[in-house]
C-alpha positions in Angstrom: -1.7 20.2 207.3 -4.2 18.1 205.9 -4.3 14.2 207.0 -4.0 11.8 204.4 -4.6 8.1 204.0 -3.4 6.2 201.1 -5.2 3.0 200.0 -3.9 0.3 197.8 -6.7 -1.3 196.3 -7.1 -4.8 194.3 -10.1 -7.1 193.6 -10.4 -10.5 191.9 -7.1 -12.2 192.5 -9.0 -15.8 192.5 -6.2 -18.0 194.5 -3.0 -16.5 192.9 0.1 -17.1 195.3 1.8 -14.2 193.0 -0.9 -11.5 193.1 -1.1 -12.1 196.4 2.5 -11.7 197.4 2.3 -8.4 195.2 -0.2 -7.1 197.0 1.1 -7.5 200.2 4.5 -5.9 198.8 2.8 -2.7 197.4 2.2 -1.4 200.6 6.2 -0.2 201.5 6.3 0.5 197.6 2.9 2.8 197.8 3.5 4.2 201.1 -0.2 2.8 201.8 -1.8 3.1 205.1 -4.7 0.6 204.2 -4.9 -2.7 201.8 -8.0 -3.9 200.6 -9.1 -6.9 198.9 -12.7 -6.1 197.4 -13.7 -9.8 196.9 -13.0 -13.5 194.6 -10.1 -14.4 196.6 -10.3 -18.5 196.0 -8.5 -20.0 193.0 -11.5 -22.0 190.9 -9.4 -25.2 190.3 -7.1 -27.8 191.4 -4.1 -29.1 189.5 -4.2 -32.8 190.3 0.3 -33.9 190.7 -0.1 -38.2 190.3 2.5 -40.1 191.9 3.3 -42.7 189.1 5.9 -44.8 188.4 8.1 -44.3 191.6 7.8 -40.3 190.7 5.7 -37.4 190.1 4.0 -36.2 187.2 1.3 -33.2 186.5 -0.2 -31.5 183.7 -0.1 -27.7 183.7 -1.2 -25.2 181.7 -1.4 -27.7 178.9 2.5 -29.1 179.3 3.5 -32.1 181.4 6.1 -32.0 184.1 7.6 -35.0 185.8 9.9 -33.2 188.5 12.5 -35.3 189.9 14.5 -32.9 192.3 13.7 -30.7 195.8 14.1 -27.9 193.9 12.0 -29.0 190.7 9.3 -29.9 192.7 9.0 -26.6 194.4 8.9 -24.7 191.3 5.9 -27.0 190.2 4.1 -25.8 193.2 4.9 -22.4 193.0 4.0 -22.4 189.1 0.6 -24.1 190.0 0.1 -21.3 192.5 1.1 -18.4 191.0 -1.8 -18.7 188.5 -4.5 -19.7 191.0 -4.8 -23.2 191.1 -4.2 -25.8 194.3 -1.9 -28.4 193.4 -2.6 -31.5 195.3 -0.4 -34.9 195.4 -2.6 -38.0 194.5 -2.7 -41.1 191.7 -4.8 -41.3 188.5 -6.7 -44.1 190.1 -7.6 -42.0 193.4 -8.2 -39.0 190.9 -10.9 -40.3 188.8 -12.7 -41.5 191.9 -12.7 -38.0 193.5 -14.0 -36.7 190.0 -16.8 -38.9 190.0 -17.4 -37.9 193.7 -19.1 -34.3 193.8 -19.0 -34.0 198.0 -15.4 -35.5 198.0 -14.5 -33.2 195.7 -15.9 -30.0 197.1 -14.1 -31.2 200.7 -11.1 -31.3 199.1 -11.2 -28.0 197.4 -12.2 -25.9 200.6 -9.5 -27.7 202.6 -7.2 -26.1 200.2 -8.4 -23.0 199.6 -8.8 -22.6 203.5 -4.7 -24.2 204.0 -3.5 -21.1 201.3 -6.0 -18.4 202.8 -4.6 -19.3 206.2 -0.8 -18.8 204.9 -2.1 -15.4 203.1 -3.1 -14.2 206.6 0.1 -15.4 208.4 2.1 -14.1 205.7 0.2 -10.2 205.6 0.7 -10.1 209.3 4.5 -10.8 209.5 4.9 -8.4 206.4 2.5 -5.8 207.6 1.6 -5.6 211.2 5.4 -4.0 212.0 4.5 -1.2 209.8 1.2 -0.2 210.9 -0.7 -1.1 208.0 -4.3 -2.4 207.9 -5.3 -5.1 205.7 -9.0 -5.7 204.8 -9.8 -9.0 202.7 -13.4 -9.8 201.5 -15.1 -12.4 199.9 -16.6 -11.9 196.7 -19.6 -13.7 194.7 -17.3 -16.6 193.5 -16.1 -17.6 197.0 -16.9 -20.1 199.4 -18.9 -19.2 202.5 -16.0 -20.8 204.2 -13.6 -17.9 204.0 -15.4 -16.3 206.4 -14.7 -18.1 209.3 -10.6 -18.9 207.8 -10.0 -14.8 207.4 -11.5 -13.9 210.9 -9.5 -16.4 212.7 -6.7 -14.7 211.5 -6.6 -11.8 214.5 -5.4 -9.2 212.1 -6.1 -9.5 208.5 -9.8 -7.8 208.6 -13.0 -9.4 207.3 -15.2 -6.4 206.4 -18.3 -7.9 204.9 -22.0 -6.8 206.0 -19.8 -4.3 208.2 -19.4 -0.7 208.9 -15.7 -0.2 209.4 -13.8 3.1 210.2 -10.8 2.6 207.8 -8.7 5.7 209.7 -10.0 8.7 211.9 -12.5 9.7 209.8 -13.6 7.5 206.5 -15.8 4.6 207.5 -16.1 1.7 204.8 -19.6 -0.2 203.6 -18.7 -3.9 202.4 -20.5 -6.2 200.4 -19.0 -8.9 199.0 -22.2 -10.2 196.8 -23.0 -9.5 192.8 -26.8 -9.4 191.1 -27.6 -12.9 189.9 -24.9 -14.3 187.3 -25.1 -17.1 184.6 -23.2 -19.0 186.9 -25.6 -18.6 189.8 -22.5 -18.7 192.3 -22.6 -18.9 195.7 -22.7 -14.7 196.5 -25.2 -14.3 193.8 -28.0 -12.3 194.7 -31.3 -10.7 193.6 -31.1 -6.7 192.8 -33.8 -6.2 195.6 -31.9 -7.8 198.2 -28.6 -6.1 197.3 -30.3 -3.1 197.8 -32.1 -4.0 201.5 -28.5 -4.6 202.6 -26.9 -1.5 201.4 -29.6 0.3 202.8 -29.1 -1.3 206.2 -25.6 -0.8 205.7 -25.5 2.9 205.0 -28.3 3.7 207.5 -25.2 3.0 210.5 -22.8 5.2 208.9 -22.0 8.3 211.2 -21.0 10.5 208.1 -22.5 8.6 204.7 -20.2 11.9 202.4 -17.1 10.7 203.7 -17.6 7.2 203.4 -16.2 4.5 201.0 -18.1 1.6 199.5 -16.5 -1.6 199.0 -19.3 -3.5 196.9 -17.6 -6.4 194.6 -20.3 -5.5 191.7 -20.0 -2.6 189.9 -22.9 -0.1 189.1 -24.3 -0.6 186.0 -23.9 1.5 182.7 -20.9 2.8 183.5 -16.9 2.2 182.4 -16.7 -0.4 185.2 -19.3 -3.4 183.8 -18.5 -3.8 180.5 -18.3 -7.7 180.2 -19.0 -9.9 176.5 -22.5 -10.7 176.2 -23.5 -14.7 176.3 -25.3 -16.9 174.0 -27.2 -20.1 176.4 -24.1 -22.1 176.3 -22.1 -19.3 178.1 -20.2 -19.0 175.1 -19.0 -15.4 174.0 -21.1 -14.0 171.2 -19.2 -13.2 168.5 -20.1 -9.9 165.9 -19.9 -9.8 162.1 -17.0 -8.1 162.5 -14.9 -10.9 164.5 -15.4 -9.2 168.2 -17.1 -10.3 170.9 -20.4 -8.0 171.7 -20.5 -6.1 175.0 -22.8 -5.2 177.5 -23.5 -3.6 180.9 -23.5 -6.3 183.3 -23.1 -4.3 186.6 -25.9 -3.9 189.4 -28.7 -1.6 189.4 -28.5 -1.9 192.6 -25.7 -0.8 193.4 -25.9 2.0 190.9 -29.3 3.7 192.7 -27.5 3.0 196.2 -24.2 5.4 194.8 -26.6 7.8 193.3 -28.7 7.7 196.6 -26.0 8.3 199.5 -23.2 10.2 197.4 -20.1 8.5 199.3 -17.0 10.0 198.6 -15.7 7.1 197.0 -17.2 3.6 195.6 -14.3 1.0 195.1 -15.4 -2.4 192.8 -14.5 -5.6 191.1 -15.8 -8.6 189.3 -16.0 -7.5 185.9 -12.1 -8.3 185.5 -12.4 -7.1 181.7 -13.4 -3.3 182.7 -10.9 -1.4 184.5 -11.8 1.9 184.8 -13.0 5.3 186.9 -16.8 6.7 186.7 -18.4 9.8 188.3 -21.6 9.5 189.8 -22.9 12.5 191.1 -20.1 13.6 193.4 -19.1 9.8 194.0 -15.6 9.0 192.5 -16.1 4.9 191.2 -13.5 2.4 190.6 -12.9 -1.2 189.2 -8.8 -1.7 188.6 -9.9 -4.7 186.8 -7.9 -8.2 186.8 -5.8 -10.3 184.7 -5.2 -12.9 187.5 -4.1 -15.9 185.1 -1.0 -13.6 184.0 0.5 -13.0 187.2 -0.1 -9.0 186.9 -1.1 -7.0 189.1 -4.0 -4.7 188.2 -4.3 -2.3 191.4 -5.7 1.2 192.7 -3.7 4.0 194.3 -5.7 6.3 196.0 -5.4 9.3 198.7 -8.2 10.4 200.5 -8.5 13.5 203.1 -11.4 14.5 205.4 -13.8 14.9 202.8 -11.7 14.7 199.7 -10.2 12.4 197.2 -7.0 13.9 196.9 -5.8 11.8 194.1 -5.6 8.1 192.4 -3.4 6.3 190.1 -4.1 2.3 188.8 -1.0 1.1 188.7 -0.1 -2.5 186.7 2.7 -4.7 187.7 
């Protein structure tokens, strides 16, 4: 009987309590031997809650809350969460100085992304570890370089980036968690030539390059998975005569000659949360199961693999 190994896949959840939980849950639901996280774990903001007035009072998602109870005060924080943001207790006055204050600001935001990565990790352990099931998390092009240091202190939520990884007996797993350069000139942004050097040093230690997997967090380019709105020099959406947003490839060409290069079994992708979908390259079966983070769903990747084989693959939504 042929082995199997069952991967639940999931990219871009950007600091969502709720995607987060989901993804840990999926693996009794899937049956999945191995979760991975293929990169853009942090949330991008923080939801300021002011104490004012001998109570508490925040603004989210364009309502304002003044919980007065235990129990009201929790579902703030779990609301603020559950869409990505860090909610953190302050006043106005102590607010507006942190705006003005760039450095302050940045502490504050990697001391909470690293206080919710840390729960993630304790959290996947308890949940996971008693049923066997491996758990890789990687950063992506829109995280801090801190994340590196909070996932590997961990002990047993896997930090796969730069690495060569053997996922089960016989796949081993490629990692980058970079993109080519962006608008946004983010933190993992990188030039097409050096994306390229690392692949190549990364593929040149695999034992078995057909039967390997590729996490890389940018798509290749001119394919289903890269399709993103094209941008004007404001970063604003450019808009067609007809009312819809023009698209273009966006993806790495990197990336894309690397794939067409080695032929590993499998390529697995994110970023582009707008372009879920499965591409061919060569023999190389490529997915991106796409994102809608701010909603709370779920946008994942079912997949079983065998020695030299992907058996079969489902996204799933939920």
């Amino acid at each position: 009987m042929v082995s199997k190994t069952r991967i639940f896949f999931v990219s871009d959840v950007h600091g969502s309590d709720r995607l987060f939980f989901k993804f840990i849950n999926a693996a009794p639901i899937y049956k999945a031997n191995v979760l991975i996280i293929g990169g853009d774990i942090a949330g991008k903001a923080i939801t300021p809650i002011f104490r004012k007035d001998g109570g508490l009072a925040a603004e989210h998602q364009a309502v304002w809350r003044y919980p007065k109870s235990r129990e009201e005060i929790e579902g703030l924080d779990r609301d603020i969460r559950s869409i990505g943001n860090y909610p953190y207790m302050t006043t106005e006055e102590e607010w507006k100085e942190i705006v003005k204050d760039t450095a302050k600001m940045d502490a504050i935001f990697d001391e909470l992304i690293n206080e919710s990565v840390e729960r993630w990790c304790r959290v996947a352990q308890e949940r996971l570890k008693p049923l066997g099931v491996r758990i890789f998390v990687n950063k992506g092009n829109d995280d801090p370089l801190i994340l590196e240091e909070t996932i590997k202190k961990s002990g047993y939520v896997e930090y796969p980036n730069e690495k060569a990884i053997y996922i089960d007996s016989t796949h081993e797993m490629i990692s980058l968690g970079y993109a080519n350069m962006t608008p946004w000139n983010l933190p993992g942004d990188l030039p097409e030539d050096v994306l390229a050097a690392k692949i190549d040093t990364l593929a040149a230690g695999l034992k078995n390059v057909k039967s390997s997997i590729f996490n890389i967090h940018v798509p290749p380019i001119n394919t289903h998975l890269d399709i993103a709105p094209k941008l004007d020099s404001n970063l604003t959406p450019i808009i067609s005569t007809g009312g819809e947003p023009e698209m273009a490839h966006v993806g790495s060409t990197a990336v894309r000659a690397a794939i067409e290069k080695y032929q590993p079994l499998m390529s697995l992708h994110g970023h582009i949360h707008e372009s879920k979908g499965y591409a061919k390259i060569g023999r190389t079966h490529c997915f991106n199961p796409g994102s809608e983070y701010t909603t709370g769903v779920l946008k994942g990747l079912a997949v079983d693999i065998s020695e030299n084989k992907m058996e079969s693959h489902v996204f799933t939504t939920g």
